[in-house]
MIDOSE-1310 file (N, C-alpha, C; in nm, 2 decimals, decimal comma, always signed):
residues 82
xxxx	+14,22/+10,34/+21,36/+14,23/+10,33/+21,50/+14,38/+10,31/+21,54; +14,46/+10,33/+21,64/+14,56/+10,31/+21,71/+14,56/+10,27/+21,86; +14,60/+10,14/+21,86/+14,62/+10,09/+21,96/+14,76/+10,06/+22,03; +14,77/+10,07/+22,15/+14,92/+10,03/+22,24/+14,90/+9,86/+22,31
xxxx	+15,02/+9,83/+22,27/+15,01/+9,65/+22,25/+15,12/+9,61/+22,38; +15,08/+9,58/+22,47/+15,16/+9,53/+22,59/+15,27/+9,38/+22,57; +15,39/+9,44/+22,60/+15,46/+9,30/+22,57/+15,48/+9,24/+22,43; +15,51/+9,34/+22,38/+15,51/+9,31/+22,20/+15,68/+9,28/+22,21
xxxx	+15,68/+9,19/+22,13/+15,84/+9,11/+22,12/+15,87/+9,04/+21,99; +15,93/+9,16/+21,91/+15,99/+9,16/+21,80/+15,95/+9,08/+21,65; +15,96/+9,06/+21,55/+15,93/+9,07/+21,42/+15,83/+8,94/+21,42; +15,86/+8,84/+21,53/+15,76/+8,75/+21,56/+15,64/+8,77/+21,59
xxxx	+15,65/+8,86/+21,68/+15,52/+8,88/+21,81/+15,39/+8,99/+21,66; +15,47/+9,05/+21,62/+15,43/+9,14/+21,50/+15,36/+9,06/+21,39; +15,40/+8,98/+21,34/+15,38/+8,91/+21,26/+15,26/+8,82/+21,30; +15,20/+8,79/+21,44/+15,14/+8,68/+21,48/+15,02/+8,81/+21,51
xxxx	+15,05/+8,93/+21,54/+14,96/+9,02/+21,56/+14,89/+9,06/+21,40; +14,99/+9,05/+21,32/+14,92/+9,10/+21,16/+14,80/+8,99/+21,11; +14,84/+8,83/+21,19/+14,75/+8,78/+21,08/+14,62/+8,74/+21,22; +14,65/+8,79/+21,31/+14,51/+8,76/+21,41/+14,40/+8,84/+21,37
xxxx	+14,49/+8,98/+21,28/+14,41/+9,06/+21,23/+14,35/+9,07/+21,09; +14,42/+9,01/+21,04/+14,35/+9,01/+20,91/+14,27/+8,91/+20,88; +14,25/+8,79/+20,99/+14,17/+8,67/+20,99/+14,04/+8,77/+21,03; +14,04/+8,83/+21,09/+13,92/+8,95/+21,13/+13,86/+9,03/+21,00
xxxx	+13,96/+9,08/+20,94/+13,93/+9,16/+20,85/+14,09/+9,15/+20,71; +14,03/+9,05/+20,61/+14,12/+9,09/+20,48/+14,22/+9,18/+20,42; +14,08/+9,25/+20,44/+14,16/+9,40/+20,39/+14,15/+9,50/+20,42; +14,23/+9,50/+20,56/+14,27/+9,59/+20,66/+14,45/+9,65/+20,60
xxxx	+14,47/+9,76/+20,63/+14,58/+9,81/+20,67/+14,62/+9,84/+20,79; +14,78/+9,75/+20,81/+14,81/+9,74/+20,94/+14,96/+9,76/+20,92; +14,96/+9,85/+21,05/+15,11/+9,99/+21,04/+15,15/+9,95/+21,20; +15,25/+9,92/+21,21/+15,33/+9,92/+21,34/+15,46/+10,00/+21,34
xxxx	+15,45/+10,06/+21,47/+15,51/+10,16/+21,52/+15,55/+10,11/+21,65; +15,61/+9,99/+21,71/+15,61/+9,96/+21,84/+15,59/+10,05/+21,92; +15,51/+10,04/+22,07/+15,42/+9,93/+22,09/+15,31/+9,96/+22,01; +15,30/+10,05/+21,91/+15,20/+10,12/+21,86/+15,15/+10,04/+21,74
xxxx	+15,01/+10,02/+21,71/+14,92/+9,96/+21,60/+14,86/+10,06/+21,59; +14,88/+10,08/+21,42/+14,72/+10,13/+21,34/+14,65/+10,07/+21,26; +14,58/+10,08/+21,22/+14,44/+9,99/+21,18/+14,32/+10,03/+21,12; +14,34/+10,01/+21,00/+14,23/+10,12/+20,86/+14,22/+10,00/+20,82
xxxx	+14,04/+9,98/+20,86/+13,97/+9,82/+20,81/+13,82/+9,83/+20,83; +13,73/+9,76/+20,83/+13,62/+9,74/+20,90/+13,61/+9,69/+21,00; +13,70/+9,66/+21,05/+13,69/+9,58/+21,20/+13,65/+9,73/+21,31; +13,61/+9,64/+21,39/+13,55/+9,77/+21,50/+13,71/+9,74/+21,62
xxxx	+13,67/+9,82/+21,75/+13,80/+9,85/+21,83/+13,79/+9,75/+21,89; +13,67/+9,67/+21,93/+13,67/+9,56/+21,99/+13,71/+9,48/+21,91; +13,64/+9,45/+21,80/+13,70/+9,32/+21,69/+13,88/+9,30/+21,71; +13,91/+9,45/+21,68/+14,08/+9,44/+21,68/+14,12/+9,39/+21,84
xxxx	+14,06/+9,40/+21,93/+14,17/+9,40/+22,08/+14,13/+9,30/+22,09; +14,02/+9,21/+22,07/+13,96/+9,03/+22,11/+14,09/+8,98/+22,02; +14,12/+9,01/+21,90/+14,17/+8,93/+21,81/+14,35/+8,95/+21,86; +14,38/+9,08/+21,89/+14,52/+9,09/+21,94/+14,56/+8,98/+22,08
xxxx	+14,40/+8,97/+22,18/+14,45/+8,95/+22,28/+14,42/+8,77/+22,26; +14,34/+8,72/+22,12/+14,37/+8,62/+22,06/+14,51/+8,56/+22,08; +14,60/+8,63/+21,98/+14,66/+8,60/+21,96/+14,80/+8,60/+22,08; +14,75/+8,65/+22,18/+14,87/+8,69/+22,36/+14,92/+8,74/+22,39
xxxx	+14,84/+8,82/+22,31/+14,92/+8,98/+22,36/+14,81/+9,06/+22,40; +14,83/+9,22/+22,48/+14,74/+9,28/+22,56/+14,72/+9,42/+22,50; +14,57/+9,48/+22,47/+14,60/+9,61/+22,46/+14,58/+9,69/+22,57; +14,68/+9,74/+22,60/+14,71/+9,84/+22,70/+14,61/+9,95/+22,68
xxxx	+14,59/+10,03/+22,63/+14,54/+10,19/+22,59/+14,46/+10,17/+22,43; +14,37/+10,25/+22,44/+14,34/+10,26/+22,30/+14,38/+10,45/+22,26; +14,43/+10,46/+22,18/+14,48/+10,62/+22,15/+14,42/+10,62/+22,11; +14,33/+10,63/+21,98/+14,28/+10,73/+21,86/+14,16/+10,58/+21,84
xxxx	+13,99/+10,61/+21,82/+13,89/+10,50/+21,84/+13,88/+10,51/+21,68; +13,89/+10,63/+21,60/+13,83/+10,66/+21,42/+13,84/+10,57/+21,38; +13,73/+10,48/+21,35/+13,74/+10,36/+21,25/+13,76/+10,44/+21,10; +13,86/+10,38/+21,03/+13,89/+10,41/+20,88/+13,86/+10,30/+20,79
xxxx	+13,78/+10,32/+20,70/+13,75/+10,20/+20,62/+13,88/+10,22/+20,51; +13,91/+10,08/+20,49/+14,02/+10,08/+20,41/+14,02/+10,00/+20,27; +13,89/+9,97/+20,25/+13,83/+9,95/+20,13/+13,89/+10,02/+19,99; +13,91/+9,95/+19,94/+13,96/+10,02/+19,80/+13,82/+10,15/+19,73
xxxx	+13,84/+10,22/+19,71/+13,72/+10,34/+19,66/+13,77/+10,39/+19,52; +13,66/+10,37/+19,43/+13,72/+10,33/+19,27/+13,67/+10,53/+19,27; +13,74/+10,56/+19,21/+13,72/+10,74/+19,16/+13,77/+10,77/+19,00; +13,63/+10,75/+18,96/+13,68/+10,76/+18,78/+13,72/+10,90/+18,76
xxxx	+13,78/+10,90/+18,67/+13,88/+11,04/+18,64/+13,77/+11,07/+18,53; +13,81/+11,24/+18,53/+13,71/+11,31/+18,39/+13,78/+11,22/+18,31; +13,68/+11,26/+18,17/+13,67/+11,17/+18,05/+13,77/+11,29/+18,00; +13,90/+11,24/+17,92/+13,97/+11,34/+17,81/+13,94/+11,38/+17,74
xx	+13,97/+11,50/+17,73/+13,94/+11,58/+17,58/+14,00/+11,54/+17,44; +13,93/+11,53/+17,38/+13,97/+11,46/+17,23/+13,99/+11,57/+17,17
């Protein structure tokens, strides 16, 4: 998902946004692009914007809603040839 964060203010405001979110969700990946957030986790679009506006800040817009699970996904490789 990508969300637009109103009144976002610098490496602070960022940093208080990363962990409102990961108190939501662990093990989420979270990408900022001022004012821009993306967000590959389990958390739903609401989970994310309660928790942003948690923490005092506003989501303006929601651009893109695709929840991305960000789950580790184990993919065994073929067995080598001996």
């Amino acid at each position: 998902m990508k969300l637009r964060i109103d009144g976002l203010r610098g490496d602070d405001g960022i940093r208080t946004i990363i962990d409102a979110l990961l108190d939501v969700d662990l093990g989420a990946r979270i990408n900022f692009d001022a004012p821009l957030v993306s967000i590959a986790g389990r958390m739903t679009v609401d989970d994310a914007s309660a928790a942003i506006e948690r923490s005092g800040y506003q989501v303006t817009s929601i651009i893109d809603r695709t929840l991305v699970d960000a789950g580790f996904r184990y993919k065994p490789h073929d067995k080598p040839a001996y």
